[in-house]
N, CA and C atoms of all chains as a GROMACS GRO file, in nm:
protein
  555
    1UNK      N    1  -0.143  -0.063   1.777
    1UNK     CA    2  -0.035   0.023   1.727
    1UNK      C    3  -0.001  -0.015   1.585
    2UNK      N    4   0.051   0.016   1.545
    2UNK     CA    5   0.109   0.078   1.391
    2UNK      C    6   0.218   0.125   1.334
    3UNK      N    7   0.272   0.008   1.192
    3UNK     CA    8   0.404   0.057   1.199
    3UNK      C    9   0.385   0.178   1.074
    4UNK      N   10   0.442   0.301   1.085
    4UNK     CA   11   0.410   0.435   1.006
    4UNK      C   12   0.556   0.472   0.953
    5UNK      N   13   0.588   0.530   0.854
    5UNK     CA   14   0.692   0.620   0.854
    5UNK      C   15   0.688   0.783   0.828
    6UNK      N   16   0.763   0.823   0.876
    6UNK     CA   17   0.794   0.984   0.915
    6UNK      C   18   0.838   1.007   0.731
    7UNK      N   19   0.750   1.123   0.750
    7UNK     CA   20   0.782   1.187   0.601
    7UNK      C   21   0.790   1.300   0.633
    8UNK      N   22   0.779   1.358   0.657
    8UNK     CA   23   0.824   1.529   0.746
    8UNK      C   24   0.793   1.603   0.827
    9UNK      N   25   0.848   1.713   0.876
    9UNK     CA   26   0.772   1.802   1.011
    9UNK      C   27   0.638   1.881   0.929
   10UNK      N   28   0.553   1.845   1.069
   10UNK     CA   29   0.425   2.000   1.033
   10UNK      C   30   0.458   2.110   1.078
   11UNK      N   31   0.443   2.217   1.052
   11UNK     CA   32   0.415   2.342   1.107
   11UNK      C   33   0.279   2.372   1.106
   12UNK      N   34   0.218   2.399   1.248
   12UNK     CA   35   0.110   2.447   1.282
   12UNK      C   36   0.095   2.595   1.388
   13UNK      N   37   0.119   2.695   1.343
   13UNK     CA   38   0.150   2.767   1.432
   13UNK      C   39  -0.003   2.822   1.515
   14UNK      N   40  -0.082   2.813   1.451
   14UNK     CA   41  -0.232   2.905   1.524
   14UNK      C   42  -0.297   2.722   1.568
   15UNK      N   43  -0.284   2.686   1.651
   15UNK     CA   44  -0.374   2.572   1.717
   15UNK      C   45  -0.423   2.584   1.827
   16UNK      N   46  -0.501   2.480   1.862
   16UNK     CA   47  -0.621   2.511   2.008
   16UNK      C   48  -0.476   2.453   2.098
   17UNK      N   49  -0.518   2.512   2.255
   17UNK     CA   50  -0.460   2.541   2.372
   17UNK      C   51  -0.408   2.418   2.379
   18UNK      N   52  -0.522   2.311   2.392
   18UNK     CA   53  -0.447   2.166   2.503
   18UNK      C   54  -0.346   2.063   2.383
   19UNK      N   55  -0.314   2.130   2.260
   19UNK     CA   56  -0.205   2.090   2.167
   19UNK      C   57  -0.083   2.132   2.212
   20UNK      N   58  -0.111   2.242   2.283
   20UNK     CA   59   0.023   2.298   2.318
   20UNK      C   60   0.147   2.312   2.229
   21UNK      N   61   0.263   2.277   2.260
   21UNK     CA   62   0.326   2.313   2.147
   21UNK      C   63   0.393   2.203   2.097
   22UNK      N   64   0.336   2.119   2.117
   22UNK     CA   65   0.382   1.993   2.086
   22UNK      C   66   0.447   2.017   1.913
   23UNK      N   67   0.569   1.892   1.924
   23UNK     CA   68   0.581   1.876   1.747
   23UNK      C   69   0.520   1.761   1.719
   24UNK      N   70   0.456   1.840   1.567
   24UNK     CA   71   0.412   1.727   1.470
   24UNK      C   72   0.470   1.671   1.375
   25UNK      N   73   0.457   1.561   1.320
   25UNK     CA   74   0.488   1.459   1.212
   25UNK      C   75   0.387   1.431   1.106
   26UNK      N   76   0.438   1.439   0.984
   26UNK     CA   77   0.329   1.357   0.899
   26UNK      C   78   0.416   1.242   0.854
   27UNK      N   79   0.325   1.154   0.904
   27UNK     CA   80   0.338   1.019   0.878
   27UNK      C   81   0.261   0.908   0.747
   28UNK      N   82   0.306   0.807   0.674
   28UNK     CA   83   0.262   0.763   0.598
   28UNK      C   84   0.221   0.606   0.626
   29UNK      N   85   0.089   0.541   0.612
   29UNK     CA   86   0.082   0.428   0.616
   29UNK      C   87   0.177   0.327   0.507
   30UNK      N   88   0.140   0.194   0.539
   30UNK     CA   89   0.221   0.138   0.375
   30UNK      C   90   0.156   0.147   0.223
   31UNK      N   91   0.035   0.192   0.280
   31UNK     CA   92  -0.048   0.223   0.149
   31UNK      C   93   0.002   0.350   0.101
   32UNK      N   94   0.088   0.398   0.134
   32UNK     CA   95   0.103   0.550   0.132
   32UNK      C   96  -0.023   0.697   0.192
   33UNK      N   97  -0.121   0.618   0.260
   33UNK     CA   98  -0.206   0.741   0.300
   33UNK      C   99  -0.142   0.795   0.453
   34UNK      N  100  -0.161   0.942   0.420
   34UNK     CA  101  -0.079   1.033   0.518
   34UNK      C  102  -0.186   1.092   0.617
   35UNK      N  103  -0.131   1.093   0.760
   35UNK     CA  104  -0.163   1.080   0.887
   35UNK      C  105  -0.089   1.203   0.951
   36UNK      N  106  -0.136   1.263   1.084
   36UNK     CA  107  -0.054   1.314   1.138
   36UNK      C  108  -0.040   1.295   1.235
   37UNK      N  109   0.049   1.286   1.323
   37UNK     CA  110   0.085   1.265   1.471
   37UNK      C  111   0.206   1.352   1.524
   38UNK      N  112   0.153   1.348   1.657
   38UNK     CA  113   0.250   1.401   1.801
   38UNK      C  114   0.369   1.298   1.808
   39UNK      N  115   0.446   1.400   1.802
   39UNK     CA  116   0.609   1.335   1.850
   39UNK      C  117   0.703   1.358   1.932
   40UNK      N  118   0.638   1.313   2.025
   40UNK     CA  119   0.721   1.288   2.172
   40UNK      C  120   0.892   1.244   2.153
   41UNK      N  121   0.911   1.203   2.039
   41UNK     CA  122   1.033   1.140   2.070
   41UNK      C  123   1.116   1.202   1.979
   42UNK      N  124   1.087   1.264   1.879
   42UNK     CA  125   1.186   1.337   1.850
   42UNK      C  126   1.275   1.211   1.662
   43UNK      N  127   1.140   1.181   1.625
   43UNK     CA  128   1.172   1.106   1.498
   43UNK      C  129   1.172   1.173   1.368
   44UNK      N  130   1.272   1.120   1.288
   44UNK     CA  131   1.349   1.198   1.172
   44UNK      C  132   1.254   1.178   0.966
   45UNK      N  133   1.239   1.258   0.917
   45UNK     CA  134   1.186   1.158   0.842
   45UNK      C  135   1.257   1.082   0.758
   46UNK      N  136   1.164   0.952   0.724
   46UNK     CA  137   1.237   0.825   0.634
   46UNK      C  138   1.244   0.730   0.766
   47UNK      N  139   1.233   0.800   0.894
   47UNK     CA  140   1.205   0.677   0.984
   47UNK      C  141   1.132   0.613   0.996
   48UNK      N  142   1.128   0.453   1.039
   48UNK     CA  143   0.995   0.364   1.058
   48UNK      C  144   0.952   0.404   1.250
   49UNK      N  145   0.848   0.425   1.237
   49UNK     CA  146   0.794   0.419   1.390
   49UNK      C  147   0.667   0.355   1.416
   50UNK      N  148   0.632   0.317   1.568
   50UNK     CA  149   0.520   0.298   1.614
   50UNK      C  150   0.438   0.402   1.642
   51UNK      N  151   0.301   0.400   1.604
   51UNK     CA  152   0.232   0.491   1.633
   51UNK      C  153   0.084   0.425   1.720
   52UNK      N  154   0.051   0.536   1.784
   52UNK     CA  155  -0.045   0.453   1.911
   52UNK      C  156  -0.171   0.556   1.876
   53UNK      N  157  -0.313   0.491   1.856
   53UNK     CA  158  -0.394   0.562   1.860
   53UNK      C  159  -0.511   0.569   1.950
   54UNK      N  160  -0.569   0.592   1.927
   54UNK     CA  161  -0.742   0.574   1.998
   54UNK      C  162  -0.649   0.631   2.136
   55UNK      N  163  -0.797   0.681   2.273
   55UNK     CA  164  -0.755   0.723   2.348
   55UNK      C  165  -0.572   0.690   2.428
   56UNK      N  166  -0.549   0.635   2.389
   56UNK     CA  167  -0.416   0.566   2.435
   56UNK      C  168  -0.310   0.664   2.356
   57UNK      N  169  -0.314   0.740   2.264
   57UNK     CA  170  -0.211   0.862   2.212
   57UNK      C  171  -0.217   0.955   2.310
   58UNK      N  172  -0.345   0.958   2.383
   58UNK     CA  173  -0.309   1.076   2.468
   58UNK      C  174  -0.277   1.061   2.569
   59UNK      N  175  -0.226   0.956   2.655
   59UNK     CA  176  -0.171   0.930   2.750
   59UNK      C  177  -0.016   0.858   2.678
   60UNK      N  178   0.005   0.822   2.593
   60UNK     CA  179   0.128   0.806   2.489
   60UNK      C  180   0.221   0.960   2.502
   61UNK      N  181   0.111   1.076   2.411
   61UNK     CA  182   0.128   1.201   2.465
   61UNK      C  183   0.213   1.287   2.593
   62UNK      N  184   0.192   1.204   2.738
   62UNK     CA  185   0.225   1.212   2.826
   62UNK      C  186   0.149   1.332   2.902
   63UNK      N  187  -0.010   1.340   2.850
   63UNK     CA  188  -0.061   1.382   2.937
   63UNK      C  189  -0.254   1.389   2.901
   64UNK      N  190  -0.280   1.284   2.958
   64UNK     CA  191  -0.468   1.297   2.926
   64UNK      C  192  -0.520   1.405   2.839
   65UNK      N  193  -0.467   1.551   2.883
   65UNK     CA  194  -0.561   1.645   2.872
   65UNK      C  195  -0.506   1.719   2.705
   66UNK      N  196  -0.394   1.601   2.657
   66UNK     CA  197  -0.353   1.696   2.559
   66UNK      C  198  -0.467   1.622   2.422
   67UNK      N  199  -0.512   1.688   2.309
   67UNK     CA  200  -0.614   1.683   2.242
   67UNK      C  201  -0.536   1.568   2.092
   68UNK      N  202  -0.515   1.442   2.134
   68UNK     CA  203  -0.432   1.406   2.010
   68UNK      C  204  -0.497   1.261   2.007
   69UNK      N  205  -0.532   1.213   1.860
   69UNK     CA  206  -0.562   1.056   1.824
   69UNK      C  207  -0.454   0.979   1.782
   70UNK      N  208  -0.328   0.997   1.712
   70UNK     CA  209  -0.202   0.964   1.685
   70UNK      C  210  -0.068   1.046   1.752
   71UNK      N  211   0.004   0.941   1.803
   71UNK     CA  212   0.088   0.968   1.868
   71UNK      C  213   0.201   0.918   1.848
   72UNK      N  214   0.316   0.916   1.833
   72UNK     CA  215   0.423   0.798   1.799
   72UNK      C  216   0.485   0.785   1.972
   73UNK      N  217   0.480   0.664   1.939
   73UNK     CA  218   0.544   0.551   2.061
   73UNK      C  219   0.662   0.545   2.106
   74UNK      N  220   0.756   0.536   1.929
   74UNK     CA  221   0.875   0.475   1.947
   74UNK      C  222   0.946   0.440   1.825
   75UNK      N  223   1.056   0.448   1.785
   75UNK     CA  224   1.170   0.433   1.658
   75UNK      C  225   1.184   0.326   1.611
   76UNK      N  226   1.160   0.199   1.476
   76UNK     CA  227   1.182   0.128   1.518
   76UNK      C  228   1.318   0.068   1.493
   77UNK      N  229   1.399   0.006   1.547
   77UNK     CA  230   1.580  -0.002   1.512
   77UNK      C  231   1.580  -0.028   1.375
   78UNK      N  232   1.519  -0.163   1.342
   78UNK     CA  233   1.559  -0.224   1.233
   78UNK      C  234   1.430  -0.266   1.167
   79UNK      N  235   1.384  -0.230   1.081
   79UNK     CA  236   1.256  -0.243   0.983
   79UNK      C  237   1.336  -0.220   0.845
   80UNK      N  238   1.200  -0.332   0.734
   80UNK     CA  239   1.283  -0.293   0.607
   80UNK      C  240   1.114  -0.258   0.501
   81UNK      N  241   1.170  -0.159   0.441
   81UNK     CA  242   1.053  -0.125   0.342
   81UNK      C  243   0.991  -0.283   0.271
   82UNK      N  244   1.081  -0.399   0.266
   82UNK     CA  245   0.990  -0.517   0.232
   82UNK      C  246   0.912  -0.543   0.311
   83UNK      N  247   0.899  -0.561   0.446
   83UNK     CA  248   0.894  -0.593   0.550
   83UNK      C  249   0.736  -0.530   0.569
   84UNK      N  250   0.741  -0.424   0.524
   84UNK     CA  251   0.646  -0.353   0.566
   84UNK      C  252   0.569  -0.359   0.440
   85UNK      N  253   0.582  -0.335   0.380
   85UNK     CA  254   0.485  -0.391   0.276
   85UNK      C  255   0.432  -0.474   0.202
   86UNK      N  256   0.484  -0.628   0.245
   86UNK     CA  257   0.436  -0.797   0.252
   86UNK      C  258   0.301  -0.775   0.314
   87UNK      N  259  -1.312  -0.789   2.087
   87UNK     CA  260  -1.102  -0.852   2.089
   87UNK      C  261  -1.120  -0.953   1.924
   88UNK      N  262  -0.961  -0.951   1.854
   88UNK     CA  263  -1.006  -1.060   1.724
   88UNK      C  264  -0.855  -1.153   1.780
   89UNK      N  265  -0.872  -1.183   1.623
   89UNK     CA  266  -0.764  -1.304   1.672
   89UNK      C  267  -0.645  -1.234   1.535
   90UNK      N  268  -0.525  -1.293   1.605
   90UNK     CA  269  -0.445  -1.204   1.525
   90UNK      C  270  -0.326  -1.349   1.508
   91UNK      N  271  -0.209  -1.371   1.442
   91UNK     CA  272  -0.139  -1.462   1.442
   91UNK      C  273   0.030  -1.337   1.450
   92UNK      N  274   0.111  -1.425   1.545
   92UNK     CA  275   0.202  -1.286   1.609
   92UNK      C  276   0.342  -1.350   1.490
   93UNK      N  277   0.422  -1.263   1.462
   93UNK     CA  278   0.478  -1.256   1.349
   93UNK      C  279   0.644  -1.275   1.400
   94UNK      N  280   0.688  -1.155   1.526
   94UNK     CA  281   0.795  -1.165   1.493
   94UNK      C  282   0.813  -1.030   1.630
   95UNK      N  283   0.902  -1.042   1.721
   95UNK     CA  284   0.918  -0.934   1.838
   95UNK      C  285   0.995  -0.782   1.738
   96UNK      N  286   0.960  -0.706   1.818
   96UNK     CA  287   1.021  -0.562   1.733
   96UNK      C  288   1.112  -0.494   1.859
   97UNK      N  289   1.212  -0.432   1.811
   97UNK     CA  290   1.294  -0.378   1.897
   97UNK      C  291   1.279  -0.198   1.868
   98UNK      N  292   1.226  -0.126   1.956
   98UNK     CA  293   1.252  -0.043   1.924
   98UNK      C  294   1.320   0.063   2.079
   99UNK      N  295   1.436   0.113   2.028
   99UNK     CA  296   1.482   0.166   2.173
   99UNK      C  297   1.457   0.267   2.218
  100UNK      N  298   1.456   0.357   2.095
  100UNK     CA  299   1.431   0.537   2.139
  100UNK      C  300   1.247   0.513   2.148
  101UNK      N  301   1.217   0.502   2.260
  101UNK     CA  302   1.076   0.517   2.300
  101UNK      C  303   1.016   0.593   2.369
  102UNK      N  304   0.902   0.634   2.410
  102UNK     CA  305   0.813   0.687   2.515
  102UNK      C  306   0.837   0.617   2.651
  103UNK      N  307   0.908   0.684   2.750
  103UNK     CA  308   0.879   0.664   2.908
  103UNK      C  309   0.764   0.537   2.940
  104UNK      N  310   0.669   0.634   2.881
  104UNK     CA  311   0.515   0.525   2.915
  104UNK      C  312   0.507   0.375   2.833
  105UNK      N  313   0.579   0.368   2.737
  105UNK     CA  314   0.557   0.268   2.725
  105UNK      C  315   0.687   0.166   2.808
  106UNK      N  316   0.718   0.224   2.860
  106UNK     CA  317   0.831   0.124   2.958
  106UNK      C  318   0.881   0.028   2.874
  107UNK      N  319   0.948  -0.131   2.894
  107UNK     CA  320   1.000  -0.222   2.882
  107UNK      C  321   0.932  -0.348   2.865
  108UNK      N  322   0.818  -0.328   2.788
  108UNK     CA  323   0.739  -0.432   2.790
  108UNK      C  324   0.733  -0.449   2.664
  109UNK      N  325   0.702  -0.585   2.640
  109UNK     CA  326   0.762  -0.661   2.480
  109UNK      C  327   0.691  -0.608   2.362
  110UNK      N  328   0.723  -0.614   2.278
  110UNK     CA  329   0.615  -0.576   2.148
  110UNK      C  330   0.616  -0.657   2.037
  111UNK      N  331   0.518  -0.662   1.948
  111UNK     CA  332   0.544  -0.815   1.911
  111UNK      C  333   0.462  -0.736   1.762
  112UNK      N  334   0.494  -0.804   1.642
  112UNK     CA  335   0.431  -0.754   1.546
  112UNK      C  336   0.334  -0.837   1.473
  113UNK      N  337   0.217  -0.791   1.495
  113UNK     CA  338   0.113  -0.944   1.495
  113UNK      C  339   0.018  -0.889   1.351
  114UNK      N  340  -0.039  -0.973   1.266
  114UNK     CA  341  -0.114  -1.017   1.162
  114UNK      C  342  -0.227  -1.026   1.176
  115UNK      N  343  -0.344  -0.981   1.181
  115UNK     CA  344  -0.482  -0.991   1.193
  115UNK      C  345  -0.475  -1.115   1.091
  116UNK      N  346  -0.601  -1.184   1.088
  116UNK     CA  347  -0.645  -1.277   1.013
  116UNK      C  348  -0.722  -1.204   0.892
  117UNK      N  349  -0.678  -1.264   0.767
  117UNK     CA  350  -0.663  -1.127   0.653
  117UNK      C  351  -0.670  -0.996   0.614
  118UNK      N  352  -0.568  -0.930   0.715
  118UNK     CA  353  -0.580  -0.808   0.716
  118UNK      C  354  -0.393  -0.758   0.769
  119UNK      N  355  -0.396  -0.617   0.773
  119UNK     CA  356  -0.237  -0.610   0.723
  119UNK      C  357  -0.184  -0.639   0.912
  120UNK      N  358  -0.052  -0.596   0.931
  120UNK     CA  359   0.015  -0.561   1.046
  120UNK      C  360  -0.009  -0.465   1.161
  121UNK      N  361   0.002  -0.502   1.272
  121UNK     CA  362   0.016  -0.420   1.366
  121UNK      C  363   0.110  -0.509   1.471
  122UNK      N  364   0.099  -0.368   1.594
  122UNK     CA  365   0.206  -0.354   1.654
  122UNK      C  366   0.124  -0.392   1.806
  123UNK      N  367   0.137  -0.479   1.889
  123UNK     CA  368   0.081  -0.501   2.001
  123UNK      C  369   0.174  -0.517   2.107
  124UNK      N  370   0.127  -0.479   2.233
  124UNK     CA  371   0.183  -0.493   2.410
  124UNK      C  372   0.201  -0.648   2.411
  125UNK      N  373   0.237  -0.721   2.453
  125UNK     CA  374   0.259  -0.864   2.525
  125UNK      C  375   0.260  -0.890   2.646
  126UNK      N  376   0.185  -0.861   2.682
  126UNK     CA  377   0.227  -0.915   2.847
  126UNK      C  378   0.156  -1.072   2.902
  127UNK      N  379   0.154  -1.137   2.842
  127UNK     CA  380   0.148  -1.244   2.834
  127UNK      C  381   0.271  -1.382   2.820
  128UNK      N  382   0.376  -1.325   2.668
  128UNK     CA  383   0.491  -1.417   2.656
  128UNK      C  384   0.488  -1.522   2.561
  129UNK      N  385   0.459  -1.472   2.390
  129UNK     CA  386   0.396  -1.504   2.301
  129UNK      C  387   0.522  -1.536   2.208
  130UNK      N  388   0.529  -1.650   2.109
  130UNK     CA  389   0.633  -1.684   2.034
  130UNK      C  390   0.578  -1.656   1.900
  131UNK      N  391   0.669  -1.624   1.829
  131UNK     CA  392   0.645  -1.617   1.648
  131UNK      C  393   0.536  -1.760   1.571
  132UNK      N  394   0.440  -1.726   1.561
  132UNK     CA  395   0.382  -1.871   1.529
  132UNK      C  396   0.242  -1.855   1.593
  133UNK      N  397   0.235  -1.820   1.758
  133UNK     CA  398   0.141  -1.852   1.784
  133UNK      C  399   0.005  -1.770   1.738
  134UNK      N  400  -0.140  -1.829   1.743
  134UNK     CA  401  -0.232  -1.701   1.746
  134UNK      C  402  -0.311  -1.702   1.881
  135UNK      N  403  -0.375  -1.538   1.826
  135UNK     CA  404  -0.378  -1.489   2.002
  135UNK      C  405  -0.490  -1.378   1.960
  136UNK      N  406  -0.559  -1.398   2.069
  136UNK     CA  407  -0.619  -1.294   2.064
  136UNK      C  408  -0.613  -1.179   2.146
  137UNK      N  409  -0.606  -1.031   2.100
  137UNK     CA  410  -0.580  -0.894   2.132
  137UNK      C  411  -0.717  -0.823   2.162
  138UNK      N  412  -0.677  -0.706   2.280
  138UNK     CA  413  -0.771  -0.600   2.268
  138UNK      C  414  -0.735  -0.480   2.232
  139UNK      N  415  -0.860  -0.391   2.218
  139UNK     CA  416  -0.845  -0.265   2.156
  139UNK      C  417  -0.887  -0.188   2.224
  140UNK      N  418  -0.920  -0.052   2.226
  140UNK     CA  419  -0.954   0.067   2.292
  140UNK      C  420  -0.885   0.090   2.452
  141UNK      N  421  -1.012   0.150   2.504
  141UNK     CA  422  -0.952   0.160   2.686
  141UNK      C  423  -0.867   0.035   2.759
  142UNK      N  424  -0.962  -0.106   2.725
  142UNK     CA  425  -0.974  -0.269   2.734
  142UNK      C  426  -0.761  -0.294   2.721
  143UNK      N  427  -0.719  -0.218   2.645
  143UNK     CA  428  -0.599  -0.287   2.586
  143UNK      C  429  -0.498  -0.190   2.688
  144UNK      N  430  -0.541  -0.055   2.759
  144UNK     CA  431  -0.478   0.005   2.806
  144UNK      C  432  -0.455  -0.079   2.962
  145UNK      N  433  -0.600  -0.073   3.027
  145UNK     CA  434  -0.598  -0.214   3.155
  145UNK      C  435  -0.528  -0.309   3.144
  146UNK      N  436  -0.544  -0.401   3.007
  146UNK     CA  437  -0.512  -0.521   2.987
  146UNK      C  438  -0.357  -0.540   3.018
  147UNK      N  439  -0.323  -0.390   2.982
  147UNK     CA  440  -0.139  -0.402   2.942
  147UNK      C  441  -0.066  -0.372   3.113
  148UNK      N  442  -0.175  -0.311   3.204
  148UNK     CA  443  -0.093  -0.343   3.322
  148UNK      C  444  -0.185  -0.215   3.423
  149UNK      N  445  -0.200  -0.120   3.318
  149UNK     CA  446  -0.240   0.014   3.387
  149UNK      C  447  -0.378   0.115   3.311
  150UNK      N  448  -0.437   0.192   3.437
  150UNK     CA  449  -0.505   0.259   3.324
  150UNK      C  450  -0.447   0.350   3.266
  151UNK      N  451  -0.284   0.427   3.224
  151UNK     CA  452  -0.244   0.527   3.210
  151UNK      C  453  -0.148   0.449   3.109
  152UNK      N  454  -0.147   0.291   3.085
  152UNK     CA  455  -0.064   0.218   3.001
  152UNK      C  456  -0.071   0.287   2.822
  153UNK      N  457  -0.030   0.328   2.780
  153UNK     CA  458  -0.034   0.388   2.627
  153UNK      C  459  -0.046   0.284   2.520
  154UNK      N  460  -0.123   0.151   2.494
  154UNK     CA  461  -0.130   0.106   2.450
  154UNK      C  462  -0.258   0.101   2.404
  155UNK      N  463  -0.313   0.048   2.235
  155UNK     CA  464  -0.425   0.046   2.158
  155UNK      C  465  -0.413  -0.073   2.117
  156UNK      N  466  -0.338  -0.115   2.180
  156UNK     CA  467  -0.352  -0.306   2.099
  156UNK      C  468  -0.262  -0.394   2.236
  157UNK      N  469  -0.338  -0.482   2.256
  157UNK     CA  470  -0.266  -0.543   2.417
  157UNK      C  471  -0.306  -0.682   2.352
  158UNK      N  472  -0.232  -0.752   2.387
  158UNK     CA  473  -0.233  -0.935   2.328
  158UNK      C  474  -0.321  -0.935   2.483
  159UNK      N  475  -0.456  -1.041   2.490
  159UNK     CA  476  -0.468  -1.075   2.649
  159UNK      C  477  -0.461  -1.272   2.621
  160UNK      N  478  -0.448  -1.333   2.566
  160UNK     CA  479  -0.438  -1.456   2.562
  160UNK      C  480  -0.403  -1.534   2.422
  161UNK      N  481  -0.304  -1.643   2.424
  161UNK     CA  482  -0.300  -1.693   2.382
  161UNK      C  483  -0.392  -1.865   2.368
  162UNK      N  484  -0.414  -1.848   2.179
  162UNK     CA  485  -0.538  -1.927   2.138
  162UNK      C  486  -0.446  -2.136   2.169
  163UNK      N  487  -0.539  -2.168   2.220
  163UNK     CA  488  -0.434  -2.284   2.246
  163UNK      C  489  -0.453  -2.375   2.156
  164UNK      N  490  -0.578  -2.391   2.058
  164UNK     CA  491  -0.571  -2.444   1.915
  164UNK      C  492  -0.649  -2.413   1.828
  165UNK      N  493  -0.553  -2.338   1.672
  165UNK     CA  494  -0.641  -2.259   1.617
  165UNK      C  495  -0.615  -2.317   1.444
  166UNK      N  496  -0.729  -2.403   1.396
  166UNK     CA  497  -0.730  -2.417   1.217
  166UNK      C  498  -0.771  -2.327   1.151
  167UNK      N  499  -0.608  -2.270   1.090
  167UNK     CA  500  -0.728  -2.163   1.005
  167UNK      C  501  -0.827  -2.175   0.895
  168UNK      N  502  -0.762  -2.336   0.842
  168UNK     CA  503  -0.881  -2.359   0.738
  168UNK      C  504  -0.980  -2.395   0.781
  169UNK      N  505  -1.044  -2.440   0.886
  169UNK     CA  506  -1.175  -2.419   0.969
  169UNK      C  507  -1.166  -2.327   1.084
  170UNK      N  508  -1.171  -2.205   1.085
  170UNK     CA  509  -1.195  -2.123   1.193
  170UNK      C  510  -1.289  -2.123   1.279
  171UNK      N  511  -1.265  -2.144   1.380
  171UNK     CA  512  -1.386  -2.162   1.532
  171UNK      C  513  -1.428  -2.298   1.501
  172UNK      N  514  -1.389  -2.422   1.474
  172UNK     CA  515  -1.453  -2.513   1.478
  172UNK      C  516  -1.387  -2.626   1.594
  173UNK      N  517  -1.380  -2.743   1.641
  173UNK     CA  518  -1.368  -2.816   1.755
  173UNK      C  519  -1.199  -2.846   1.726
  174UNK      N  520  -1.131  -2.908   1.837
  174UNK     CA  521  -0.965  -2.921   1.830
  174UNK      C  522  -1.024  -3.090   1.725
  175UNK      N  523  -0.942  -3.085   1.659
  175UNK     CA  524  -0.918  -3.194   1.541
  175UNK      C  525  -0.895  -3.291   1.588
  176UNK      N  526  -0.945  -3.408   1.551
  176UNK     CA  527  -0.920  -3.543   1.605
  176UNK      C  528  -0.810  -3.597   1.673
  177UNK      N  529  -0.660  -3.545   1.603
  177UNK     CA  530  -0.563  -3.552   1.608
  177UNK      C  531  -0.502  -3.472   1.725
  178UNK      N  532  -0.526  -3.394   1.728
  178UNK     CA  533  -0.506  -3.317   1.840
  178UNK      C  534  -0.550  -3.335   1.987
  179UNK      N  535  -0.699  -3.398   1.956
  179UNK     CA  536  -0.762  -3.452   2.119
  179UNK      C  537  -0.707  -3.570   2.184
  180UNK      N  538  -0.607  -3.647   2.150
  180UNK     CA  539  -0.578  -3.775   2.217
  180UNK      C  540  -0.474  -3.780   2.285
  181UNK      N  541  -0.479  -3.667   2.391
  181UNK     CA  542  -0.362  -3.660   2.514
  181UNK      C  543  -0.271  -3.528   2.435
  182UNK      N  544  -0.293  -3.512   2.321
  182UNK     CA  545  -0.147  -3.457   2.245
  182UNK      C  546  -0.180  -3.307   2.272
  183UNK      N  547  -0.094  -3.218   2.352
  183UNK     CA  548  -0.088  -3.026   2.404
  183UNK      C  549  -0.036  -3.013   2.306
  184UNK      N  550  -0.048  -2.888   2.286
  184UNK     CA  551   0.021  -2.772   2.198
  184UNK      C  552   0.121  -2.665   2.267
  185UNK      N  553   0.108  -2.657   2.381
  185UNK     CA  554   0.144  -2.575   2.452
  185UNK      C  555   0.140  -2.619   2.602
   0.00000   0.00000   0.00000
């Protein structure tokens, strides 16, 4: 897993079936390269989160059959932009 | 699996169901940046350990449906990093644990 931060919502409106309607996030490493992930939880951007990849997002996801490599996990309380980029 | 040195526990509350109540720990690859690993083991700031990855880390963490990509499965019981993989140090072999 991976600590990422939320930089804003996607809009994807025409996507394949087993995406469903999930919401997306684009997320940023500390290098600043941008990622996208499923967000189960409902994170804001400028937040720090965990993000879970490899087959394990899609059961993160909360369901095998949904089609996703990044997923966020979880919020994290207290992270600091030093912190993350030491 | 590599070896990672664990940094510091992370709290995060608003989470995924699936990942339940199990510890998370923010661990250091050996020169390489941060990540975020399962614990189910019971690992202190300091120690190093080695983690798995892929399916391996989902089992490791308890379940096959566990949502994890990084699972700690053991802690290293003596590790120099200025000689990596080489024998416990003189000092270390004469009755004296680490753990």
């Amino acid at each position: 897993m991976n600590i990422q931060r939320v930089v804003s919502d996607l809009v994807a409106t025409h996507r394949v079936g087993p995406l469903q309607e999930k919401s997306l996030r684009v997320v940023e490493d500390y290098k600043g390269g941008l990622e996208v992930a499923l967000d189960p939880v409902g994170a804001k951007p400028g937040d720090f989160v965990i993000t879970i990849a490899t087959t394990a997002a899609r059961h993160a996801a909360g369901d095998p059959a949904i089609t996703t490599d990044l997923t966020i996990g979880g919020i994290i309380d207290h992270w600091s932009e030093q912190r993350w980029r030491d | 699996m590599k070896i990672f040195r664990v940094e510091s526990t992370l709290v995060a509350t608003a989470r995924i169901g699936g990942l339940q109540h199990h510890r998370l720990l923010v661990v250091q690859e050996r020169g390489g940046g941060k990540q975020v690993a399962v614990d189910p083991v019971g690992c202190k700031p300091g120690d190093w350990v080695i983690a798995c990855g892929s399916s391996a880390a989902r089992d490791a963490a308890g379940s096959k449906e566990y949502p994890s990509d990084l699972t700690i499965v053991g802690i290293i019981d003596y590790w120099d990093e200025d000689h990596p993989g080489q024998e416990r140090a003189a000092s270390s072999a004469n009755g004296e644990t680490r753990r």
